[in-house]
C-alpha positions as CSV (number, residue, x, y, z in Angstrom):
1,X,25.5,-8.1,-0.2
2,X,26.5,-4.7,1.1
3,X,25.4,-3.1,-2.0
4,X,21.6,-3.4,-0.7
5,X,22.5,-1.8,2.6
6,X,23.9,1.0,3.7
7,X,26.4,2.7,1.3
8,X,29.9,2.5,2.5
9,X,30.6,6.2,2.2
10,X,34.6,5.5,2.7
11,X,34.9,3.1,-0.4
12,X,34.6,3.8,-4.3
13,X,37.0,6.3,-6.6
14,X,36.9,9.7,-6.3
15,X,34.4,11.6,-9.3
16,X,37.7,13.0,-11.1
17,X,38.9,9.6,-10.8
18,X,36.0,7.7,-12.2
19,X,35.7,10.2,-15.0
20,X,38.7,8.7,-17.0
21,X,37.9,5.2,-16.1
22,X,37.0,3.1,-19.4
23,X,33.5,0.6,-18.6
24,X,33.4,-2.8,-18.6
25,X,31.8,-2.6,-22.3
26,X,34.8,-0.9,-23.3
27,X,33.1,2.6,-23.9
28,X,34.7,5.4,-22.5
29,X,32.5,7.7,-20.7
30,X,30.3,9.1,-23.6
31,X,28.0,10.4,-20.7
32,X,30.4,13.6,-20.4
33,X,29.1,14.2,-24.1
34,X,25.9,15.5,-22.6
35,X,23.0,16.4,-24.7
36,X,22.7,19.9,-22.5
37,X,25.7,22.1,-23.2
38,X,27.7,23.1,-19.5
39,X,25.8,26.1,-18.1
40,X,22.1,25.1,-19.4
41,X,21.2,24.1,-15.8
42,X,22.4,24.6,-12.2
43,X,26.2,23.6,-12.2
44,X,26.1,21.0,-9.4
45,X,23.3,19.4,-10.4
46,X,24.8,19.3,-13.9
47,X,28.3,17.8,-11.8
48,X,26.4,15.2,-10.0
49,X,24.3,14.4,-12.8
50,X,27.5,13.5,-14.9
51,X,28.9,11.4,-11.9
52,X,25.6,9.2,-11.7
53,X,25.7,8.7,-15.9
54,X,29.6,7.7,-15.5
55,X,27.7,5.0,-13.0
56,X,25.1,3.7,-15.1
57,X,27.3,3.6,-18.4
58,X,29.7,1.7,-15.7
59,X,27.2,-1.3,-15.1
60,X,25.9,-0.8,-18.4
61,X,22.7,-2.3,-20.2
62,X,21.6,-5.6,-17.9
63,X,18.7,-7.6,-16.8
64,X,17.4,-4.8,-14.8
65,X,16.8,-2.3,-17.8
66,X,15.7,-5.5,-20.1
67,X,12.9,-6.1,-17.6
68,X,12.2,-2.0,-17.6
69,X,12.2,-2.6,-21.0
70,X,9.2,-4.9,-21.0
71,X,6.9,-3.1,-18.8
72,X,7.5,0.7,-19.3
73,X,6.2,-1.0,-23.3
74,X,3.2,-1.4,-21.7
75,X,3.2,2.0,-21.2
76,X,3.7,3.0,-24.9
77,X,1.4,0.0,-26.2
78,X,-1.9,1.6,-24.1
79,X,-0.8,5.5,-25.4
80,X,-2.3,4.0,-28.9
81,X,-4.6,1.4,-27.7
82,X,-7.0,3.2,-26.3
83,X,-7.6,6.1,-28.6
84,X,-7.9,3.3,-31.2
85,X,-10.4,2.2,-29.1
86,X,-12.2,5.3,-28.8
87,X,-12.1,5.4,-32.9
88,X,-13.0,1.7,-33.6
89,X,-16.4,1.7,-31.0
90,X,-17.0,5.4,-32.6
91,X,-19.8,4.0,-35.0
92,X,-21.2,1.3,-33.0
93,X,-21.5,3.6,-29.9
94,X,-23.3,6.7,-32.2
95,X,-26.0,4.1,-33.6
96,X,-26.6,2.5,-30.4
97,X,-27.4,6.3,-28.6
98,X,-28.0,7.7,-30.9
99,X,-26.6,11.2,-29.6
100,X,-26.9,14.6,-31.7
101,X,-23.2,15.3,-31.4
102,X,-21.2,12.0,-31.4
103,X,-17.7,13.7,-31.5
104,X,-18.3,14.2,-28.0
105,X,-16.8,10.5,-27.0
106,X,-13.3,12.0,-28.6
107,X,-13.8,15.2,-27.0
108,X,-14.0,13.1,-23.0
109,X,-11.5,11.2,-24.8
110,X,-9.3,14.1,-25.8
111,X,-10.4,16.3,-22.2
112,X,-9.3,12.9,-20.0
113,X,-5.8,12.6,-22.1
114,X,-4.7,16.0,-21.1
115,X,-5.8,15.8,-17.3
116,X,-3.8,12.8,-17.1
117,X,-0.7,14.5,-19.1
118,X,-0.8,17.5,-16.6
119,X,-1.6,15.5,-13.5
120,X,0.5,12.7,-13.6
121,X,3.6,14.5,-15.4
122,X,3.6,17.3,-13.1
123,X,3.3,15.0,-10.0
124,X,5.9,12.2,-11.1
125,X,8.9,15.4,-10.8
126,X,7.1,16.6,-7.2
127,X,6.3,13.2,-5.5
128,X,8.5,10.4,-7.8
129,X,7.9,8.3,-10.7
130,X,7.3,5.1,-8.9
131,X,4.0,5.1,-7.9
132,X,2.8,7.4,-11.1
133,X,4.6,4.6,-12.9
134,X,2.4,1.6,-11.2
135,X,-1.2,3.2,-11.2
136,X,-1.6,4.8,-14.6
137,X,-2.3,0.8,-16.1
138,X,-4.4,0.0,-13.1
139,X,-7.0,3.2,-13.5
140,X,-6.8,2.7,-17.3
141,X,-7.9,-0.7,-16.8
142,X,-10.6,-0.4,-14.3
143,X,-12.3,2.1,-15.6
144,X,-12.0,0.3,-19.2
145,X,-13.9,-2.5,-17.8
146,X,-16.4,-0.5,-16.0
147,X,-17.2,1.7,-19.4
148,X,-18.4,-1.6,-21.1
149,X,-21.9,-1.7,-18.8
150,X,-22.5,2.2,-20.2
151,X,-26.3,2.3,-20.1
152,X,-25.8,5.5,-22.2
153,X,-23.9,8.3,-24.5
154,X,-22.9,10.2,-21.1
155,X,-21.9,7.5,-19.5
156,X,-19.8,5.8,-22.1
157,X,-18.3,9.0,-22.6
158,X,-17.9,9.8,-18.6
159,X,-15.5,6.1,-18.6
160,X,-13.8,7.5,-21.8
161,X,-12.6,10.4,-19.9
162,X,-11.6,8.4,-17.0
163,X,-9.9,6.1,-18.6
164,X,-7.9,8.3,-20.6
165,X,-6.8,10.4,-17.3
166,X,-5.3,6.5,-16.9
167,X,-3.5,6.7,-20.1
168,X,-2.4,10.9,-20.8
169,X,0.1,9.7,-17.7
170,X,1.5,6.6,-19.5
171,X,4.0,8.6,-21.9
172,X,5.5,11.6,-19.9
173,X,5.9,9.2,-16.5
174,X,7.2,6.0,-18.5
175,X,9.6,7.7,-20.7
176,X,11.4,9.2,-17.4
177,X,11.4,6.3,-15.6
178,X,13.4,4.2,-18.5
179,X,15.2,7.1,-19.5
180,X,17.2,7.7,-16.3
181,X,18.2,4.2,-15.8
182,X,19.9,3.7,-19.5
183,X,23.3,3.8,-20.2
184,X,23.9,6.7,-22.8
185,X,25.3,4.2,-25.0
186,X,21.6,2.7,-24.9
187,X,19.7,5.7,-25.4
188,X,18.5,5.0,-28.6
189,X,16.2,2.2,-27.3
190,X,13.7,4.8,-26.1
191,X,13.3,5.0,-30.0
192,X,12.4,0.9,-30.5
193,X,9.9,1.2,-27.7
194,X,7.7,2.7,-30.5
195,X,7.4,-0.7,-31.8
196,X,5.0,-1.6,-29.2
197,X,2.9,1.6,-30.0
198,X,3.0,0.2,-33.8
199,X,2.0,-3.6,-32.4
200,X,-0.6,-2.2,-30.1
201,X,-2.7,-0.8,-32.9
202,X,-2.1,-4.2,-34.5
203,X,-3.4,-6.2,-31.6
204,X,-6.6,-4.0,-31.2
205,X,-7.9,-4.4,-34.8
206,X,-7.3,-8.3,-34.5
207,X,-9.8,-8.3,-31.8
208,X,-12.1,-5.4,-33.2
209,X,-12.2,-7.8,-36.5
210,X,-14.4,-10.2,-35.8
211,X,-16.3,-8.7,-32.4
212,X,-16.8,-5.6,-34.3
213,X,-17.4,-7.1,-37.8
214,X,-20.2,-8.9,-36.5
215,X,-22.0,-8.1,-33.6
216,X,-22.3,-4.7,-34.5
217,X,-26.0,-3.0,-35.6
218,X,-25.9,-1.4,-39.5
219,X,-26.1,2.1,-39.9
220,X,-29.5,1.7,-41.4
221,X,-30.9,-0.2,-39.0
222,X,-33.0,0.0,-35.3
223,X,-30.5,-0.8,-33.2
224,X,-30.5,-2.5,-30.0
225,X,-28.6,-3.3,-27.1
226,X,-29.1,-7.2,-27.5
227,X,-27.9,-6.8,-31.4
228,X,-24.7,-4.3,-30.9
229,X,-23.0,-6.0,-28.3
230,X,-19.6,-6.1,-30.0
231,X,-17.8,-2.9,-28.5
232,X,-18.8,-3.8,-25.6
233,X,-17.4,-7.3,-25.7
234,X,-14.0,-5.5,-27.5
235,X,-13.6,-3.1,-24.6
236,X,-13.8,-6.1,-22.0
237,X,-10.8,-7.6,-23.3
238,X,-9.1,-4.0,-24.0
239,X,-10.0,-3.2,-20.0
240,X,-8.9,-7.1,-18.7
241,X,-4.7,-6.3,-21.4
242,X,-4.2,-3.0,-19.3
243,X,-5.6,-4.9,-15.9
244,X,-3.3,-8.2,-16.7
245,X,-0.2,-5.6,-17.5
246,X,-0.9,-3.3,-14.1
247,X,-0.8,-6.7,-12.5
248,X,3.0,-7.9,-14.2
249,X,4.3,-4.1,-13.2
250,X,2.9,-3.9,-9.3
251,X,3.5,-7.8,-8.7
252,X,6.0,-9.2,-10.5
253,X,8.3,-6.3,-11.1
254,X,10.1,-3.9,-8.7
255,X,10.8,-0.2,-10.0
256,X,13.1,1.4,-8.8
257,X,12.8,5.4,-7.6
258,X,15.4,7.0,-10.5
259,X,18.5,8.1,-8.9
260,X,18.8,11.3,-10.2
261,X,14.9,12.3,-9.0
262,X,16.5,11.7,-5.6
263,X,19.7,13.2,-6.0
264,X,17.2,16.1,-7.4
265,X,15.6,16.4,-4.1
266,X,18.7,16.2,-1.8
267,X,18.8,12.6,-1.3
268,X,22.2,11.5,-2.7
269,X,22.3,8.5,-0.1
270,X,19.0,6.9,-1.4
271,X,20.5,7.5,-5.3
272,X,23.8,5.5,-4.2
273,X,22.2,2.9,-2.7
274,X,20.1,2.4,-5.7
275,X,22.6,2.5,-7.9
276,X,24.0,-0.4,-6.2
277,X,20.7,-2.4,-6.0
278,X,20.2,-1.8,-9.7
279,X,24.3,-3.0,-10.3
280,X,23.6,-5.9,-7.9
281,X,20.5,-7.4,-10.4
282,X,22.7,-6.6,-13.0
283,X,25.0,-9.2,-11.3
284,X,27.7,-6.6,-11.3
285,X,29.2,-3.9,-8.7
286,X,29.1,-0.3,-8.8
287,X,32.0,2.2,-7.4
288,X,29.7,4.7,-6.2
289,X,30.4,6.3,-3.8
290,X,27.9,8.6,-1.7
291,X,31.8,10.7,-1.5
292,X,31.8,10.9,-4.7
293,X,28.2,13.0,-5.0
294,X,29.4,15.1,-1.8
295,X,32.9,16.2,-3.7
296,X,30.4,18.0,-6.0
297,X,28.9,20.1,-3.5
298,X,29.9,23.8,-3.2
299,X,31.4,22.8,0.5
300,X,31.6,19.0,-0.1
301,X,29.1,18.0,2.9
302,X,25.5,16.8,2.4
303,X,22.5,17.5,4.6
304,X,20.4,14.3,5.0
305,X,16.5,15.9,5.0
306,X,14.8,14.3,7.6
307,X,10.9,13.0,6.8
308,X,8.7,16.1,8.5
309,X,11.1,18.4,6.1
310,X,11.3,16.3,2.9
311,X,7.0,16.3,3.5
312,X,7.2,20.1,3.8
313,X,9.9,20.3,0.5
314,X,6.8,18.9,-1.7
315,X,4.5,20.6,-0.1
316,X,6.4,24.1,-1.6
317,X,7.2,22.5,-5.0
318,X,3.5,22.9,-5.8
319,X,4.5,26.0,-8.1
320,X,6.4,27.1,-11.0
321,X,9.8,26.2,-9.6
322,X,9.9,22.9,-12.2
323,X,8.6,25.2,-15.0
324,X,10.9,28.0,-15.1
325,X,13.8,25.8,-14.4
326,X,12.6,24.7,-18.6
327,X,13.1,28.0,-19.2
328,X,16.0,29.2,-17.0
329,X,18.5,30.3,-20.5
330,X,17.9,31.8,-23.9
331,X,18.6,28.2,-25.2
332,X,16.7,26.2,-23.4
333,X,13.4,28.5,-23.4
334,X,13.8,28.2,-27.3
335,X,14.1,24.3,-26.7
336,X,10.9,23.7,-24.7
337,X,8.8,26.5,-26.5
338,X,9.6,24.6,-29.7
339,X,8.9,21.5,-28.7
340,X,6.0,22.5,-27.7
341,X,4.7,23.5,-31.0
342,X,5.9,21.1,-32.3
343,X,3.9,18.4,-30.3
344,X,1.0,20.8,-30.6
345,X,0.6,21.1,-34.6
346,X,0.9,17.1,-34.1
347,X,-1.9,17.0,-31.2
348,X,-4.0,18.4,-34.0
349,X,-3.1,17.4,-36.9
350,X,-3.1,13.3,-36.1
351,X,-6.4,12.9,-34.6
352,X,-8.0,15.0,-36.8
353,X,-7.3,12.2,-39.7
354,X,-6.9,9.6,-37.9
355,X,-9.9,9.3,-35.4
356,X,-12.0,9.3,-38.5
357,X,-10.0,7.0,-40.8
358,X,-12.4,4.2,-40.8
359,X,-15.5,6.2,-41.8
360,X,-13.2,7.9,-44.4
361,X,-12.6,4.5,-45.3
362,X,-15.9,3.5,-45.7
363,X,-17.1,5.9,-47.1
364,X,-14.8,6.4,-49.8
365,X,-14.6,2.7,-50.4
366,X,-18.7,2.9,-50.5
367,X,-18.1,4.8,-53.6
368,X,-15.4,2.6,-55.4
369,X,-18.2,0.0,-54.4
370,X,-15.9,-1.9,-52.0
371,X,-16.7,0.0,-48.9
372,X,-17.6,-3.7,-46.8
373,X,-16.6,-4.4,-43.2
374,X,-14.4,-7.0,-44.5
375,X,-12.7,-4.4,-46.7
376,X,-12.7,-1.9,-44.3
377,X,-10.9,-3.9,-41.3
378,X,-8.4,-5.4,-44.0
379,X,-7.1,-2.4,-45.3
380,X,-7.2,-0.9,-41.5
381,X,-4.7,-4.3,-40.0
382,X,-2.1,-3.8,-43.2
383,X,-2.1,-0.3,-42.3
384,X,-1.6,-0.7,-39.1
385,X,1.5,-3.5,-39.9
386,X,3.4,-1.2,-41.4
387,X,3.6,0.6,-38.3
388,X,6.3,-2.0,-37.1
389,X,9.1,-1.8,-39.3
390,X,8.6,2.3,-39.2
391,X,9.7,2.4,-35.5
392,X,12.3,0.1,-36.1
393,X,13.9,2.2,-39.1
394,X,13.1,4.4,-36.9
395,X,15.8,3.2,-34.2
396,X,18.2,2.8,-36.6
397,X,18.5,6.0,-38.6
398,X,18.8,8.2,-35.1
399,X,22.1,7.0,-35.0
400,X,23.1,7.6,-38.3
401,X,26.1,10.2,-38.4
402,X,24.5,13.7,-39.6
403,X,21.3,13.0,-39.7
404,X,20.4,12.1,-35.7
405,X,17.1,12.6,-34.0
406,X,16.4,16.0,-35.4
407,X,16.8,15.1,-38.8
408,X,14.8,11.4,-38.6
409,X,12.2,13.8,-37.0
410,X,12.5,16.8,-39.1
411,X,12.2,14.3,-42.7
412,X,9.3,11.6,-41.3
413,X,7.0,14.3,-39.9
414,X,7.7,16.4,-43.3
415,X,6.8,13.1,-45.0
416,X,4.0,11.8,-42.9
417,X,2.4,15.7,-44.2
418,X,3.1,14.8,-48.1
419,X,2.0,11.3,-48.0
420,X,-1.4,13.4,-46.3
421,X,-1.8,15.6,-49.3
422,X,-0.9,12.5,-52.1
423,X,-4.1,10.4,-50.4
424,X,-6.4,13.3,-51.9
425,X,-5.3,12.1,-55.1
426,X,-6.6,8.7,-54.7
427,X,-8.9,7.5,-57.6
428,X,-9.5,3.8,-55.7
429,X,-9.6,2.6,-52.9
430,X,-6.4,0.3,-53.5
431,X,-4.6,3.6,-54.3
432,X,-6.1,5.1,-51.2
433,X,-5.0,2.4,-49.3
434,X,-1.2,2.6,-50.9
435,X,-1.2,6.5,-49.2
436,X,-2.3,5.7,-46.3
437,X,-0.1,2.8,-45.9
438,X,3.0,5.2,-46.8
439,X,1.6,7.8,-44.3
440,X,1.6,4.9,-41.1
441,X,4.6,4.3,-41.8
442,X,6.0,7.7,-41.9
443,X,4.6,8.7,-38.8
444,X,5.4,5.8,-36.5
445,X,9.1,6.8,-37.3
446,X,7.9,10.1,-36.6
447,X,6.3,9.3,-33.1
448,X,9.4,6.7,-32.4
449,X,11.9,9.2,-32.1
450,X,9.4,12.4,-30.9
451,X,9.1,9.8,-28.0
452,X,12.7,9.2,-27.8
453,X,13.9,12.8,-28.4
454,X,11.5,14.8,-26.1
455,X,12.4,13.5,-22.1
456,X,16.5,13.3,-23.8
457,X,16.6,16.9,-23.9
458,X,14.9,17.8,-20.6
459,X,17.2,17.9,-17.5
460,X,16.0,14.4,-15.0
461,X,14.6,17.0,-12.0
462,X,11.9,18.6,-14.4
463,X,11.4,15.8,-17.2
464,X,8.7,14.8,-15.5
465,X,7.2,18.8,-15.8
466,X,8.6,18.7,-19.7
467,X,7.0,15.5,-20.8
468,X,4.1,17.0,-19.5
469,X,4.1,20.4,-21.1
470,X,4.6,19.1,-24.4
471,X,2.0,16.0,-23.6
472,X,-0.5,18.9,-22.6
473,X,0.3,21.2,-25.6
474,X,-0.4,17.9,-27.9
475,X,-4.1,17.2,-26.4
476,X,-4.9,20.7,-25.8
477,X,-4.8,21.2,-29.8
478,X,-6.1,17.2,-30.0
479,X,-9.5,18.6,-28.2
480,X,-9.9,20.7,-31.3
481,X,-10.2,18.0,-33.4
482,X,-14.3,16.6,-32.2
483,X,-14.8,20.1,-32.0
484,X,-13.5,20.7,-35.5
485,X,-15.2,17.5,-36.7
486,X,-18.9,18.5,-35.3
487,X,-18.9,21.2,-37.6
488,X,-16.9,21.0,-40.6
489,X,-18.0,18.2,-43.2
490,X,-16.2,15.7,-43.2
491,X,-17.1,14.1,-46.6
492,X,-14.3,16.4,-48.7
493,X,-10.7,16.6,-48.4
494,X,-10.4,19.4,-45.7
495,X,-9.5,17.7,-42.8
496,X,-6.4,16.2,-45.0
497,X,-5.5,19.1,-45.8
498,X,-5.3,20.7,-42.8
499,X,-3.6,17.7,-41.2
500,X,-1.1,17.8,-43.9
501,X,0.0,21.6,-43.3
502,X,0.2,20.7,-39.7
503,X,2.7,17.8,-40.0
504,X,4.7,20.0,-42.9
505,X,4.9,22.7,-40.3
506,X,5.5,20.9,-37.3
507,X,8.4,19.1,-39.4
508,X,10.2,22.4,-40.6
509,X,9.9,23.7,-36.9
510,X,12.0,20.5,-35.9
511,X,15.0,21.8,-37.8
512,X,15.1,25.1,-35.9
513,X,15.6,22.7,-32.0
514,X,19.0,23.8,-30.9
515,X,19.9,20.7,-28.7
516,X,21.1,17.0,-30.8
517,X,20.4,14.0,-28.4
518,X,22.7,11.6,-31.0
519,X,25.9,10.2,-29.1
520,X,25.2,12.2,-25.6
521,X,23.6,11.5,-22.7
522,X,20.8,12.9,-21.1
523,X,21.4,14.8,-17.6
């Protein structure tokens, strides 16, 4: 088909043309509502930006974007799998080595995530998403399986680190990649994607259950290698999910490059032609034109950049060009500064509860004199169920009228704070249980739509350098957390406490973003 070859240049309707056609889902072209307001970002950009939304919307949601569907979830799922890894081998790992400061595993943990975040989000806008997208799995994988022979603390915490650098790219690479191949009408399924975050933690306590629950050493016992081999059974079969899923993406799946990262970087023939390719395995036929990206150019030619000079061109992005362009108007600096915060108060504030949930758990449930492991990993799974439905409410209120992503996100962070400050209250366990069940659930719709709303409002040529300053704001504060936990005594209510102010103020902050994502497409 001659959609796979070259672009005929001399075929396909003008851009002014194409802008009043109606798609073949009978949506008119919602991707001139777009979520930046004309004038946030260079103008012909912004132009052909428009042009290549009109072409998605055209060939609209297909088999192509149901298959990017699958595998960028693999993506969210190991974003939540593995720092509930981290978390559930916490115990086991600290009587095994016994170390004087076991919060350091979280702090590797924590110190990997954000190398990851910076390195892989920075690099996905310089040299392209595809092959960021294709190894974070694969390193996240092999160095899970690797950690499991740890003949000590520094080494199990030396694998932590390197698989997390693995898994900080997972988020700010996969939510650009699926992003910029959506129709705008479709944008909202960023938002369901959560649900595999929710299942993830699901799937890992299932497996932690009974490796865990019994082939791990008491507290108050000498223990060996020989009688604690649970965690490192559970992070075999953590290691060999990542490994199988790196495998279904490089193998079985083809990603494409996203056509606006090439349009971004001058190569407007490369973003027809996939275009086309992405139409032809939707079984339909695109318009586009390569004429129709030219006619947005100042003079209405394009420069092909030959390969010596395209090598060069990333050679010289290796600065600030991709961060101040984040901060290029009064608007949009007040955008990404927020957002910022507002993934930073949340970096903090969620580890610091929820890395230590189970021995809150435990020991809380020790003194209501139901603290057992059956108890323990019980209350942990219905927890972590709840998860589900959230991110799926979570889909469906950012599209109700009014309310959108900003107020979804605004209301479940709010929430997930209160339902924080209620658990104090607890007098049981089963009322214990109740809040934290209420607080899951609020903050999986919180983290559907943060997910959903964050790469929406960043322009496609630096959302690979936005994801990754908010992704980096989020585990610079998370590294506080060990720190904070090494010190502070975690037997009273102040971690709570200061988790719940966090998520209050992180959820009045959302109110004060000045861009709404609902009904627009991202450019």
């Amino acid at each position: 088909m001659a959609a796979t070859d070259r672009v005929d240049v001399s075929k396909g309707a003008t851009s002014r043309q194409r802008t009043n056609t109606k798609s073949s889902h009978g949506d008119t072209a919602r991707d001139e509502d777009a979520v930046l307001p004309r004038g946030t970002i260079d103008p012909v950009y912004e132009a052909k930006a428009r042009v290549l939304n009109h072409a998605i919307q055209e060939i609209g949601m297909g088999w192509y974007q149901w298959q990017l569907f699958t595998v960028v979830g693999f993506g969210w799922a190991n974003d939540n799998l593995w720092p509930i890894v981290t978390s559930l081998i916490f115990t086991p790992i600290a009587n095994e080595f016994l170390p004087s400061r076991p919060p350091l595993l979280s702090l590797a943990q924590n110190i990997g995530l954000l190398a990851g975040a910076m390195f892989w989000g920075f690099g996905c806008d310089i040299f392209g998403r595809r092959w960021a997208f294709n190894l974070t799995l694969g390193v996240t994988g092999v160095f899970g399986l690797i950690a499991a022979a740890s003949p000590n603390f520094a080494a199990i915490g030396i694998f932590a680190a390197l698989w997390s650098f693995g898994v900080g790219g997972n988020l700010p690479v996969d939510s650009a990649v699926f992003l910029e191949f959506l129709p705008g009408s479709h944008q909202y399924l960023l938002t369901v994607l959560s649900m595999d975050w929710a299942i993830a933690q699901v799937v890992a306590i299932l497996i932690a259950w009974p490796l865990l629950g019994n082939l791990t050493c008491q507290e108050d016992t000498t223990c060996t290698r020989a009688e604690n081999r649970g965690w490192r059974y559970f992070v075999i079969v953590m290691g060999t999910i990542s490994m199988l899923e790196f495998i279904v993406r490089f193998c079985y799946f083809t990603v494409y490059e996203s056509p606006k990262f090439l349009m971004g970087k001058g190569r407007d023939e490369e973003a027809v032609r996939i275009v086309h390719e992405v139409a032809r395995r939707n079984g339909k036929e695109s318009r586009l034109s390569l004429a129709d990206l030219q006619a947005c150019d100042p003079d209405g030619t394009f420069t092909q950049v030959n390969t010596g000079a395209a090598i060069k061109n990333r050679l010289s992005q290796l600065n600030l060009t991709h961060v101040r362009s984040l901060f290029n108007t009064r608007k949009l600096a007040w955008s990404t500064a927020l957002i910022m915060l507002v993934w930073a108060f949340i970096g903090l504030g969620y580890p610091l509860y929820n890395a230590f949930l189970p021995y809150i758990q435990a020991t809380r449930g020790a003194k209501f004199g139901d603290g057992s492991t059956y108890l323990t990993y019980r209350n942990s799974l219905i927890i972590a169920v709840l998860g589900i439905p959230g991110a799926l409410i979570g889909a469906v209120l950012v599209e109700v009228p009014r309310l959108g992503r900003r107020g979804t996100l605004a209301i479940s962070t709010i929430l997930t704070g209160v339902f924080l400050y209620c658990s104090t209250t607890a007098l049981t366990s089963s009322e214990l249980l109740g809040w934290n069940c209420a607080f899951n659930f609020c903050s999986n719709v919180m983290y559907a739509v943060l997910y959903a709303y964050t790469p929406e409002i960043f322009p496609t040529k630096d959302r690979g350098t936005g994801n990754a300053l908010t992704a980096s704001a989020n585990r610079v504060f998370g590294i506080m957390a060990p720190i904070i936990a090494m010190f502070a005594n975690l037997e009273t209510a102040a971690p709570v406490y200061t988790s719940g102010a966090l998520f209050i103020t992180a959820g009045i902050l959302v109110l004060l973003l000045p861009f709404e994502s609902q009904g627009s497409a991202s450019l």
